[in-house]
N, CA, C and O of each residue as an XYZ file, in Angstrom:
816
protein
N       0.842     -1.188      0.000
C       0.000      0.000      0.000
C       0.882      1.245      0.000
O       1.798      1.431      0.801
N       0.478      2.178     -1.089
C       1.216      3.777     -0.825
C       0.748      4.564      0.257
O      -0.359      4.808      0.736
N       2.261      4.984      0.571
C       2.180      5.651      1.650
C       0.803      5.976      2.108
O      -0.137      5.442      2.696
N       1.169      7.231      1.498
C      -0.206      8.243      1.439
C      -1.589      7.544      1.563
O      -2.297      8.197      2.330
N      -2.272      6.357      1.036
C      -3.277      5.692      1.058
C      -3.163      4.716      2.726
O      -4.114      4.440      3.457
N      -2.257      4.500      2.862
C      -1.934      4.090      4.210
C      -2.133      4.702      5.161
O      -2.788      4.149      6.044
N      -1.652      6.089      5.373
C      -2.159      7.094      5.999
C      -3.051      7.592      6.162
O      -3.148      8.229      7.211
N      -4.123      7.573      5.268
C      -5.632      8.012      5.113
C      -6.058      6.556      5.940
O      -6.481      6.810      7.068
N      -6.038      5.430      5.689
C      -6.387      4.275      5.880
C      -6.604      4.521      7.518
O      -7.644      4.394      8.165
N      -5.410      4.876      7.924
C      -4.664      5.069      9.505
C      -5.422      5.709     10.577
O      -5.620      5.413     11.755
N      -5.918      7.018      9.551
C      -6.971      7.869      9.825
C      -7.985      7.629     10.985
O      -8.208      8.190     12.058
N      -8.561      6.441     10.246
C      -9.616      5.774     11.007
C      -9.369      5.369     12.448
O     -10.150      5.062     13.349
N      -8.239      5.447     12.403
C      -7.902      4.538     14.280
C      -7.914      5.960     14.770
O      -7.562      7.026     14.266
N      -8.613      5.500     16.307
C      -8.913      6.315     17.472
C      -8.246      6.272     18.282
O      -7.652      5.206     18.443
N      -7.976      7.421     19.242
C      -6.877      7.647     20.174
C      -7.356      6.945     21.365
O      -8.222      6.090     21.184
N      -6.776      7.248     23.012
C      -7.259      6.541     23.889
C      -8.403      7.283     24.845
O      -8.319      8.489     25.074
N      -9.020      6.814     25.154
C     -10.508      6.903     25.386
C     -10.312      7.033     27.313
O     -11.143      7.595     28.026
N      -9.122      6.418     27.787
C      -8.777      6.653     28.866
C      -7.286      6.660     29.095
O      -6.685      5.683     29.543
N      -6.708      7.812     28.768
C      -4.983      7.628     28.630
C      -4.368      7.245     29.845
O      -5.246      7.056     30.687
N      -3.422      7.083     30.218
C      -3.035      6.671     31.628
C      -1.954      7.333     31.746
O      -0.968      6.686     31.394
N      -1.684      8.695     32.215
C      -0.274      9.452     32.393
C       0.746      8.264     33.074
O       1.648      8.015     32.274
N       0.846      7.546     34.196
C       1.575      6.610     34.452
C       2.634      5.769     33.206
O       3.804      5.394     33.273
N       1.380      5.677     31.855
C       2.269      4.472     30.794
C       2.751      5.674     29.756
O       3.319      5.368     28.708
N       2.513      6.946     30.076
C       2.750      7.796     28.954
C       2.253      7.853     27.432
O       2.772      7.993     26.325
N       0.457      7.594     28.181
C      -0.191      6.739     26.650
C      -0.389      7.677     25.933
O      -1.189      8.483     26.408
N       0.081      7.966     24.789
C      -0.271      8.688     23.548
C      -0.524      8.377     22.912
O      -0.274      7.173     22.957
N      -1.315      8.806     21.463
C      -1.268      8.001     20.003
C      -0.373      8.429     19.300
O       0.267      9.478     19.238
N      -0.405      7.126     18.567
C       0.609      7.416     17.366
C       0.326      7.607     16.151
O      -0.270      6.748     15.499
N       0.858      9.229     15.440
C       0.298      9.974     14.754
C       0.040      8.907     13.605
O       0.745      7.899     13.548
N      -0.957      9.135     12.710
C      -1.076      8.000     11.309
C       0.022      8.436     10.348
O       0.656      7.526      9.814
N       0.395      9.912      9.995
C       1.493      9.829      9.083
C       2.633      9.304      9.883
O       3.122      8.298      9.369
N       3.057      9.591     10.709
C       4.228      8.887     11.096
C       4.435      7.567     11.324
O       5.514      7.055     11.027
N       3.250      6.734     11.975
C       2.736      5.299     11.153
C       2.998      4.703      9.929
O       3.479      3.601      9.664
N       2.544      5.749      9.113
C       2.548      5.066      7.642
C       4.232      5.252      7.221
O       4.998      4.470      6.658
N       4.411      6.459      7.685
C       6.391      6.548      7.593
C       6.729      5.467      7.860
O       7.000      4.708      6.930
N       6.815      5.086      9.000
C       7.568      3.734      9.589
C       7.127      2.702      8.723
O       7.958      2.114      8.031
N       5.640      2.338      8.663
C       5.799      0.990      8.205
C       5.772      1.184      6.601
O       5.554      0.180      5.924
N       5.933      2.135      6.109
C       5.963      2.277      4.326
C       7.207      1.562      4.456
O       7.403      0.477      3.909
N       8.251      2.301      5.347
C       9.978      2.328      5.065
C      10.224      0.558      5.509
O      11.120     -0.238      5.227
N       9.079      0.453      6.245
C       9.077     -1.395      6.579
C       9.223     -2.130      5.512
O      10.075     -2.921      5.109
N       7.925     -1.592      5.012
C       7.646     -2.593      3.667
C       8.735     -2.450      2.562
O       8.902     -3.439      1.849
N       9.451     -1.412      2.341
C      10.243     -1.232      1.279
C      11.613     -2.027      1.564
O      12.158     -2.358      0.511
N      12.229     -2.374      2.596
C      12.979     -3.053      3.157
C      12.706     -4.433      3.307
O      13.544     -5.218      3.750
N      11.661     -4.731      2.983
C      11.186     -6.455      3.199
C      11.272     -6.509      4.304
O      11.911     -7.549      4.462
N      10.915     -5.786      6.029
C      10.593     -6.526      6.864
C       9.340     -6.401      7.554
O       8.999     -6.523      8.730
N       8.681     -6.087      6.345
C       7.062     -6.809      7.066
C       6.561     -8.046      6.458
O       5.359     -8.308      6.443
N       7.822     -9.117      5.754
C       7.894    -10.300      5.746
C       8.120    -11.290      7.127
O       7.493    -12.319      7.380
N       9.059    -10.749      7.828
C       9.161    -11.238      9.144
C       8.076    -11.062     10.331
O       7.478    -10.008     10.116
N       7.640    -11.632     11.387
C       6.281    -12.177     12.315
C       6.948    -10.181     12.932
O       8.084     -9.823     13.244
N       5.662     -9.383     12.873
C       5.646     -8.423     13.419
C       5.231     -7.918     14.700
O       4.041     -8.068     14.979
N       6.151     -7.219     15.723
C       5.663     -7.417     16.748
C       5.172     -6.072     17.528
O       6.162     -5.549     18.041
N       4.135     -5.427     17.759
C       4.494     -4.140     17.979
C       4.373     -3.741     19.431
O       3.213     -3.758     19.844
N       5.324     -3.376     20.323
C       5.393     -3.456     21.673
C       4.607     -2.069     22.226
O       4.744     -0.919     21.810
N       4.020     -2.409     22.955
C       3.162     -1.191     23.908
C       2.185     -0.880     22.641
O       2.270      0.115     21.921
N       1.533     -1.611     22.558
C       0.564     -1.003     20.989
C      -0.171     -0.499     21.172
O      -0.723     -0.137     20.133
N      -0.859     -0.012     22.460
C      -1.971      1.294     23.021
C      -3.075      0.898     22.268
O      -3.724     -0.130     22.462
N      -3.322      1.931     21.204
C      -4.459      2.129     20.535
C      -4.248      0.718     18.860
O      -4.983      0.752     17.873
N      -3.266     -0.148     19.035
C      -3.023     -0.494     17.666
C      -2.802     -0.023     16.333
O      -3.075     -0.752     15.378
N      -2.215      1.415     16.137
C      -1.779      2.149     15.193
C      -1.136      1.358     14.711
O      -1.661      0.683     13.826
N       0.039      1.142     15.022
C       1.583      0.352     14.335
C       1.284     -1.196     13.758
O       1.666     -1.656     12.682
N       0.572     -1.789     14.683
C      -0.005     -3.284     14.516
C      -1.000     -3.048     13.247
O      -0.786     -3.821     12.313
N      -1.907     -2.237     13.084
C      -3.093     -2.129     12.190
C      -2.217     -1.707     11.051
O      -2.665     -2.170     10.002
N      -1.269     -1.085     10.898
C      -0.741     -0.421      9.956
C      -0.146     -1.861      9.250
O      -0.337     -2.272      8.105
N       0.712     -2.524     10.455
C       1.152     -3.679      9.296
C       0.715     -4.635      8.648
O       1.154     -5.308      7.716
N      -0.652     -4.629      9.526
C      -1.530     -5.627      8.639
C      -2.291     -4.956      7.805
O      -2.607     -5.781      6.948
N      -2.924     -3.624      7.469
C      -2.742     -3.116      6.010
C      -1.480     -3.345      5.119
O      -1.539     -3.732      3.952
N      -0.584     -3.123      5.649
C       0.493     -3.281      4.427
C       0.687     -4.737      4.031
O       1.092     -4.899      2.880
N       0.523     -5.586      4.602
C       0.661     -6.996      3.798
C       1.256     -7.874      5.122
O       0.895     -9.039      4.958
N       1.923     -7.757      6.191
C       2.901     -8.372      6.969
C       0.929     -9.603      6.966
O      -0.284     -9.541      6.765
N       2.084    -10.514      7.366
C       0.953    -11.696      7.986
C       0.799    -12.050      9.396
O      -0.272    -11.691      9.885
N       1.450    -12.547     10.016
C       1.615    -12.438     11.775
C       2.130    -11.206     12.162
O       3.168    -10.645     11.812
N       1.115    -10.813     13.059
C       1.214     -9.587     13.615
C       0.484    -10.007     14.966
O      -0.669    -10.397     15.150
N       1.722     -9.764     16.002
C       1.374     -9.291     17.399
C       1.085     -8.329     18.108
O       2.173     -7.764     18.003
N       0.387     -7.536     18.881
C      -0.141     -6.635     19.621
C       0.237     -6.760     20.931
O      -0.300     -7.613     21.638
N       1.026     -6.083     21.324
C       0.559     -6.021     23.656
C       1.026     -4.824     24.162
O       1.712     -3.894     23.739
N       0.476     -5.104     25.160
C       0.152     -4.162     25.845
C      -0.126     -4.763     27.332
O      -0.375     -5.958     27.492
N      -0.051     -3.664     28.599
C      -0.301     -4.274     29.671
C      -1.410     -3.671     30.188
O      -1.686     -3.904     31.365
N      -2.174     -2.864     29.476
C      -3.842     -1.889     29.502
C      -4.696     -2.848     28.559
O      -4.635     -3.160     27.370
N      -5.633     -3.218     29.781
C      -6.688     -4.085     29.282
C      -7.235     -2.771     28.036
O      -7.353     -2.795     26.811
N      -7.377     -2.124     28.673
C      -8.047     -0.680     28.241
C      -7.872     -0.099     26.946
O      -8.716      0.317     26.153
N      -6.200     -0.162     26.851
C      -5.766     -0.371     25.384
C      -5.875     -0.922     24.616
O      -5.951     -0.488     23.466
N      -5.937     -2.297     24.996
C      -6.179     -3.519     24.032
C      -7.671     -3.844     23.692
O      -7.941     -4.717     22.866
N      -8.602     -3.151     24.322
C     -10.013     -2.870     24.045
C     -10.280     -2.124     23.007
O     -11.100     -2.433     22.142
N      -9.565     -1.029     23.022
C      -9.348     -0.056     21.921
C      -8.975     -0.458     20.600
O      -9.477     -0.234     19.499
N      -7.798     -1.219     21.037
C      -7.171     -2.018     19.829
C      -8.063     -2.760     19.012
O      -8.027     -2.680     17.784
N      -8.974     -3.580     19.719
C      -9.704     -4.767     18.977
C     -10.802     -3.682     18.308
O     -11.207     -3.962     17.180
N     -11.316     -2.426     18.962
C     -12.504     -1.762     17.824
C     -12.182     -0.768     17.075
O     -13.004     -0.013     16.556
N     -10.670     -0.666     16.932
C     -10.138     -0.051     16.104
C      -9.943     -1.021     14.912
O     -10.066     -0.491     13.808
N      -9.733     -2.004     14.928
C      -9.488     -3.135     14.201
C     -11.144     -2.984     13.215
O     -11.302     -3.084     11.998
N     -11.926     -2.780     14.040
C     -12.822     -3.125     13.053
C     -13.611     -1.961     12.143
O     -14.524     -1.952     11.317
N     -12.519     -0.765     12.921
C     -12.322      0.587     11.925
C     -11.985      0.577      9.981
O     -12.574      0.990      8.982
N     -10.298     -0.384     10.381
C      -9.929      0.038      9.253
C      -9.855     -2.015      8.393
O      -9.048     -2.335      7.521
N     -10.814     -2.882      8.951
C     -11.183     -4.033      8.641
C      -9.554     -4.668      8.155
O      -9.509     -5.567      7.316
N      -8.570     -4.236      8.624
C      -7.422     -4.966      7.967
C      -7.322     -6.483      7.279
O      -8.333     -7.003      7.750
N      -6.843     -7.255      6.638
C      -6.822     -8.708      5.539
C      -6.516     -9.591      6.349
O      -6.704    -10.805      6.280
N      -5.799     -8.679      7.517
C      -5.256    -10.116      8.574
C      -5.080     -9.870     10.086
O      -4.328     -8.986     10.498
N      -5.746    -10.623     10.852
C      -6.117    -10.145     12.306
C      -4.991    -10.010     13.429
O      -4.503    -11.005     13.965
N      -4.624     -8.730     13.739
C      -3.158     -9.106     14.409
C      -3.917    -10.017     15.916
O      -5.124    -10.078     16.153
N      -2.780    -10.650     16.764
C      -3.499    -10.974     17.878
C      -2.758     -9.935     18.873
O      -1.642     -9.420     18.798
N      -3.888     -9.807     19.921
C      -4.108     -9.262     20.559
C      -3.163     -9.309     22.123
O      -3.845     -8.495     22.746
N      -2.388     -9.610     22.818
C      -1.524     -9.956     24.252
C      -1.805     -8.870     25.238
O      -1.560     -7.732     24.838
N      -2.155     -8.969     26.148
C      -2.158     -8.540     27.581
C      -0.668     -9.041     27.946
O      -0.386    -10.239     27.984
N       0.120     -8.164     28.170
C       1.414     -8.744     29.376
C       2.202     -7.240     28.834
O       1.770     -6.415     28.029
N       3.541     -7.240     29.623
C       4.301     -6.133     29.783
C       5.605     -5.985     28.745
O       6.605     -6.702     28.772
N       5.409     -5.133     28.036
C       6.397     -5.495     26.870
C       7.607     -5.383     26.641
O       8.204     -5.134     25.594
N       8.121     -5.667     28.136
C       9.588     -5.047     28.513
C       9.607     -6.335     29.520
O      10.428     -6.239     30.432
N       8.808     -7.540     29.486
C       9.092     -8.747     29.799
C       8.464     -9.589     29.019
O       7.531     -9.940     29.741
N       8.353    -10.139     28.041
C       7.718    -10.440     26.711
C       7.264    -11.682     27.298
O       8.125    -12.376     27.839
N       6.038    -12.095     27.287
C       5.552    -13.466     27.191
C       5.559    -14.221     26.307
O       4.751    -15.143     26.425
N       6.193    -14.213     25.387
C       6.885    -14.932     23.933
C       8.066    -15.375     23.627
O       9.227    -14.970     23.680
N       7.341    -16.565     23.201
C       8.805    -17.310     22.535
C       8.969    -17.323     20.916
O       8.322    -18.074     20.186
N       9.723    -16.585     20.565
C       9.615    -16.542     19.192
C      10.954    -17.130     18.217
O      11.914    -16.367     18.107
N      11.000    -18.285     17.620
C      12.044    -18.979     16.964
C      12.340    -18.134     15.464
O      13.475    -18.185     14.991
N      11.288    -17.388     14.780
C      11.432    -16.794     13.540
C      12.086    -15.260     13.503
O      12.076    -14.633     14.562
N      12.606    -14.692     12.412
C      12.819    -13.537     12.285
C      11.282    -12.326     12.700
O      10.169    -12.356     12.174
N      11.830    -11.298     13.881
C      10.857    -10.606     14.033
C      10.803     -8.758     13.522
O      11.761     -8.020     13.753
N      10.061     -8.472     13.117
C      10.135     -6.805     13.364
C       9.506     -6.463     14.213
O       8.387     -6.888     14.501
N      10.287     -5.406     14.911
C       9.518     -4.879     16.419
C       9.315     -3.327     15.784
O      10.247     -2.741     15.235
N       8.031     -2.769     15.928
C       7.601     -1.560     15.893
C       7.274     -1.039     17.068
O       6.760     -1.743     17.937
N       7.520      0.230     17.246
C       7.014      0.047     18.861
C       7.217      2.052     19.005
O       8.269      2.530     18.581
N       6.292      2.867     19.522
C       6.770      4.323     20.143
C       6.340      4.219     21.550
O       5.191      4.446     21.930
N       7.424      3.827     22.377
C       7.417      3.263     23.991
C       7.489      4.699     24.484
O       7.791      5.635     23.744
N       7.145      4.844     25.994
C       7.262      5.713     26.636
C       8.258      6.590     26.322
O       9.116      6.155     25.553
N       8.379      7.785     26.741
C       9.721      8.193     26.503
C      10.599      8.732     27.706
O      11.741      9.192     27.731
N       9.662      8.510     28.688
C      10.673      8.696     29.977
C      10.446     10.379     30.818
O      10.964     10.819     31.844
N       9.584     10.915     29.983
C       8.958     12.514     30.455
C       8.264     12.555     31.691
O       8.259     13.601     32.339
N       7.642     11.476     32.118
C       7.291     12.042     33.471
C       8.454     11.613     34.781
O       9.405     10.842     34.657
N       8.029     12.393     36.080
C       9.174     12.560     36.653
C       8.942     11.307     37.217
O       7.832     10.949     37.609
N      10.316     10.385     37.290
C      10.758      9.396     38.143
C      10.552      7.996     37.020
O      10.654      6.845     37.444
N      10.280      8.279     35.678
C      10.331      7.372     34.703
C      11.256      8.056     33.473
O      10.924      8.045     32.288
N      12.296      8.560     33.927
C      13.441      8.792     32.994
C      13.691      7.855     32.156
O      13.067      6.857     32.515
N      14.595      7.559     30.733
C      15.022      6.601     30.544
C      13.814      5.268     30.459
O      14.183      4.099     30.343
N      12.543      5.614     30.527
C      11.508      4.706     30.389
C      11.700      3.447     29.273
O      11.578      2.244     29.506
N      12.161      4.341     27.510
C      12.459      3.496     26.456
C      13.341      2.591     26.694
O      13.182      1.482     26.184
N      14.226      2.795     27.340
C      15.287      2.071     27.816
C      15.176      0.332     27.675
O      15.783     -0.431     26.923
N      14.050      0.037     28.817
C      13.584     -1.412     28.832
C      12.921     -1.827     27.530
O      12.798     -2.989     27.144
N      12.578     -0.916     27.007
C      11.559     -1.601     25.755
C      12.861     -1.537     24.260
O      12.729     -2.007     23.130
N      13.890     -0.869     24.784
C      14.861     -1.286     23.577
C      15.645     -3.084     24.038
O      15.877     -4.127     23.428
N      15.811     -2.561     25.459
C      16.293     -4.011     25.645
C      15.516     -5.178     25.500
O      16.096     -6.259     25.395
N      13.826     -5.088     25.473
C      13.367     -6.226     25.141
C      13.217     -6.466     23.697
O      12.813     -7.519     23.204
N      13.622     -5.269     22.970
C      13.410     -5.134     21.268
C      14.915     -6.165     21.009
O      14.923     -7.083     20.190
N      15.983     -5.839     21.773
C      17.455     -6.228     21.198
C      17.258     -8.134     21.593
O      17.982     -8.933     20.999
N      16.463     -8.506     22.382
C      16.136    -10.043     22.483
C      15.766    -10.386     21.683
O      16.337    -11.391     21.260
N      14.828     -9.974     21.036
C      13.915    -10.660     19.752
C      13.702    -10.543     18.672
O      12.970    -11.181     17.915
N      14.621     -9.335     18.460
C      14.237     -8.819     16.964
C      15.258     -8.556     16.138
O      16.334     -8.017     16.400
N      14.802     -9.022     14.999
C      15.993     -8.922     13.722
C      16.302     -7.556     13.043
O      17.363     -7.283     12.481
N      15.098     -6.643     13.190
C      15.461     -5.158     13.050
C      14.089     -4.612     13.944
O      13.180     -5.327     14.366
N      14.215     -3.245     14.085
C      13.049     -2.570     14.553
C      13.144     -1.193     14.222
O      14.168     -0.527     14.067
N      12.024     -0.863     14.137
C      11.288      0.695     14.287
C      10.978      1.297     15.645
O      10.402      0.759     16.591
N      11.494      2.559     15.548
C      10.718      3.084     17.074
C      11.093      4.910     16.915
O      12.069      5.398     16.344
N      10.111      5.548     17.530
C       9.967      6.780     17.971
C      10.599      6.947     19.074
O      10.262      6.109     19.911
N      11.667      7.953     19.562
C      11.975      8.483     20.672
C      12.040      9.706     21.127
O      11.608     10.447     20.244
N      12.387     10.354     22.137
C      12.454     11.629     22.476
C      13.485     12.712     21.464
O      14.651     12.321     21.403
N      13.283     13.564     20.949
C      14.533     14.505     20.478
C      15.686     14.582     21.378
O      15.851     14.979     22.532
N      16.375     14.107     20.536
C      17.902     14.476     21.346
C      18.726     12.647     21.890
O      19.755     12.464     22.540
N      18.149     12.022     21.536
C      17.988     10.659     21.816
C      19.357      9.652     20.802
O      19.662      8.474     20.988
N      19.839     10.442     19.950
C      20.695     10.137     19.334
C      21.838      9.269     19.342
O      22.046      8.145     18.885
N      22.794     10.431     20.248
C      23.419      9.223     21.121
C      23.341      8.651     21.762
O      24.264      7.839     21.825
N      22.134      8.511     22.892
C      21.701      7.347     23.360
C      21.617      6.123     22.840
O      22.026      5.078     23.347
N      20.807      6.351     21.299
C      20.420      5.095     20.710
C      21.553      4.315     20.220
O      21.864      3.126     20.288
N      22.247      5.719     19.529
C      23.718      4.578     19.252
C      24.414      3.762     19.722
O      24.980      2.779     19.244
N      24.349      4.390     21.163
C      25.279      3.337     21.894
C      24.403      2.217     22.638
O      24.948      1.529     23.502
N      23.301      2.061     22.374
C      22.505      1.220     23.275
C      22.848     -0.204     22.422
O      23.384     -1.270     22.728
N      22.182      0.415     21.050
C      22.859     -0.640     19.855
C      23.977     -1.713     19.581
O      24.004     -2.914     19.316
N      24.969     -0.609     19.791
C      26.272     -0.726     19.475
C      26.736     -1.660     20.547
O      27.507     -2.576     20.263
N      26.224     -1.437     21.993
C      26.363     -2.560     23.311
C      25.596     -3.686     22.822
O      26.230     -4.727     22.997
N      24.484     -3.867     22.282
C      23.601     -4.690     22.300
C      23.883     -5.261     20.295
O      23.064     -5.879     19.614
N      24.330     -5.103     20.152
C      24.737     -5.897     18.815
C      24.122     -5.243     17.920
O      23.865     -6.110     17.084
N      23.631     -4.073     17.469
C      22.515     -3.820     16.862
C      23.437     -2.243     16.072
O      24.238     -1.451     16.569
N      22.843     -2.343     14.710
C      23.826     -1.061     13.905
C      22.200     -0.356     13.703
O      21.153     -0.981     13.532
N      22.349      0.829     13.770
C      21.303      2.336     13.036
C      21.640      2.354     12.007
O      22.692      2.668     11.450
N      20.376      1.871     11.595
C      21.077      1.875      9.388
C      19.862      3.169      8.964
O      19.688      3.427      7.773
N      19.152      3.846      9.936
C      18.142      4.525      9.466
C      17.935      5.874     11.165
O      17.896      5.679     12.380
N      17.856      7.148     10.269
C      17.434      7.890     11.682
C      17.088      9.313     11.071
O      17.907      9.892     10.358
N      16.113      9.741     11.307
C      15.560     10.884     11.013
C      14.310     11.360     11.627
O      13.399     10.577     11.898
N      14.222     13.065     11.930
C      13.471     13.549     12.825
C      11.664     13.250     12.307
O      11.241     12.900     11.205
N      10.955     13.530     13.498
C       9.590     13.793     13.180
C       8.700     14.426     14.066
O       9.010     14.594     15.246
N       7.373     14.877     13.496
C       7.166     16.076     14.214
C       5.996     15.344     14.739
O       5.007     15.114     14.043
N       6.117     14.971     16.002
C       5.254     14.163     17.074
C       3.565     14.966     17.527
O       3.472     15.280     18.713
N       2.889     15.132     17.034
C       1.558     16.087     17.570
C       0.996     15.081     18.422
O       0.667     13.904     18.276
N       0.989     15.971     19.423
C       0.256     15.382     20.994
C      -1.199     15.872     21.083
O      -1.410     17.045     20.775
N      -2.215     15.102     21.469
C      -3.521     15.609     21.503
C      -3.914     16.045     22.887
O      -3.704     15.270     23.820
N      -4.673     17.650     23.179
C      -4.709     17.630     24.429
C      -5.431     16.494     24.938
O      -6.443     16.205     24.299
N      -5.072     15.571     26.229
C      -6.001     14.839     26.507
C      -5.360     14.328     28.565
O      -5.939     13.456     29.212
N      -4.716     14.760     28.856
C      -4.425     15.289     30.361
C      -4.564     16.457     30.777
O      -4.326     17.368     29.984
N      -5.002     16.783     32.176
C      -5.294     18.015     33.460
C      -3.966     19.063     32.538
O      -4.160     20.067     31.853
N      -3.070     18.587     32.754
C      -2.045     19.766     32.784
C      -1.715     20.546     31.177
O      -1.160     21.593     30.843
N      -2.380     19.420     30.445
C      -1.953     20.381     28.793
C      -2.812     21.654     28.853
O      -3.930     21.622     29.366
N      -2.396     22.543     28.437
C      -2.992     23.984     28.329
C      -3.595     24.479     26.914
O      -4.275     25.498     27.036
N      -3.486     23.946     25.515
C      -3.922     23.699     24.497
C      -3.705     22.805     23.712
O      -2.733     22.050     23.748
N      -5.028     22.793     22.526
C      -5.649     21.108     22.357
C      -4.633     20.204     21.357
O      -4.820     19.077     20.899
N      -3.699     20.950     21.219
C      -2.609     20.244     19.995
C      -1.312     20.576     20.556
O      -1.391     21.804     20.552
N      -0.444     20.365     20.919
C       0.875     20.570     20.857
C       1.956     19.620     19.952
O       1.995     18.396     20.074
N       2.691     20.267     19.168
C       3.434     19.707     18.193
C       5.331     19.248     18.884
O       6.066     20.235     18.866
N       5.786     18.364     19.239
C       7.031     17.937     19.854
C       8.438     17.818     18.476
O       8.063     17.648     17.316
N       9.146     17.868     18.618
C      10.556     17.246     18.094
C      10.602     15.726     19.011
O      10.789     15.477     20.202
N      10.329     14.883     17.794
C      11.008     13.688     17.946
C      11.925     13.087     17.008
O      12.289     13.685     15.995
N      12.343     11.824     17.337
C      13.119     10.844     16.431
C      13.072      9.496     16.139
O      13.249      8.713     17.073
N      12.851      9.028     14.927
C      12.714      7.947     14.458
C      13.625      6.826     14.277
O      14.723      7.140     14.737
N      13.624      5.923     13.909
C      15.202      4.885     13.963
C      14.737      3.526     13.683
O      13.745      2.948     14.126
N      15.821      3.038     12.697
C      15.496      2.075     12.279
C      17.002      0.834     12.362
O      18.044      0.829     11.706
N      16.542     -0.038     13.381
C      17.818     -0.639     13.924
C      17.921     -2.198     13.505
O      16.973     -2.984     13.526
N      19.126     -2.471     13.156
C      19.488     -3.875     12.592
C      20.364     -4.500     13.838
O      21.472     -4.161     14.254
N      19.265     -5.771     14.384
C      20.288     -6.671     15.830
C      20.941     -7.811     15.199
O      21.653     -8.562     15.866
């Protein structure tokens, strides 16, 4: 699927209906969705069992099963999310049903013997006393996965490099994106705010 038609497609998925400042639940924007998994598909790894960690609302998961991937996993540790997930699913009717996991995605309840892609825009560590939040969800990405996608905070750069570079894993891909946050917590003060983030695309 082209981009652009992917993105419209994307459209259709709904944000969270009860965010949880604790998991740092946001959605994930549909163009930047369709970015990631276009650049998936053009690379051949939405041939490999797709896995998308912290999948909230199922943006990333729904996206790859529009684009063609065939096994596609979902989790999350928000029943709440994964509620979302399943009637978002029947938003954009995708060809192939990702499944659905309850458990914590920074201790994976999976055993997976095949090549995986991990998609995933994990916390980013902004609220106080969850610094460094992505942290665990790269280390459970560097267990299982043969490459991955992920969103991080601006400025995250050298972090990522060297997380990699410890963990066996080369940045063959990295470029900025412009993260729009929807007001939807006490403390935002207007209904859109637009962030500097960063994208990355890592080979373990």
């Amino acid at each position: 699927m082209r981009r652009g038609a992917l993105e419209r497609e994307l459209s259709a998925v709904a944000g969270f209906k009860e965010p949880r400042i604790e998991f740092e639940q946001y959605p994930t924007p549909a163009d930047i969705a369709a970015h990631l998994i276009h650049l998936a598909g053009t690379h051949g790894d939405l041939a490999n069992t797709v896995v998308d960690l912290g999948t909230g609302t199922g943006m990333l998961a729904l996206g790859a099963a529009l684009s063609g991937a065939s096994k596609i996993v979902g989790i999350d540790r928000d029943e709440r999310a994964l509620s979302s997930a399943r009637e978002n699913e029947h938003c954009v009717t995708p060809p192939v049903t990702p499944a659905w996991i309850r458990g914590d995605a920074t201790r994976l309840p999976l055993c997976l013997d095949e090549p995986v892609t991990v998609l995933m825009n994990p916390p980013f560590g902004a609220q106080q006393g969850r610094a460094h939040a992505d942290r665990a969800f790269l280390r459970a990405t560097s267990d299982i996965a043969t490459v991955s996608y992920s969103i991080h905070n601006d400025g995250s750069h050298a972090f990522i490099e060297a997380f990699a570079d410890d963990h066996g894993g080369t940045v063959t891909h990295a470029f900025a994106v412009d993260l729009d946050l929807p007001r939807q917590f006490h403390f935002h003060t207007t209904d859109k705010r637009t962030i500097d983030a960063e994208a990355y695309r890592i080979e373990w």
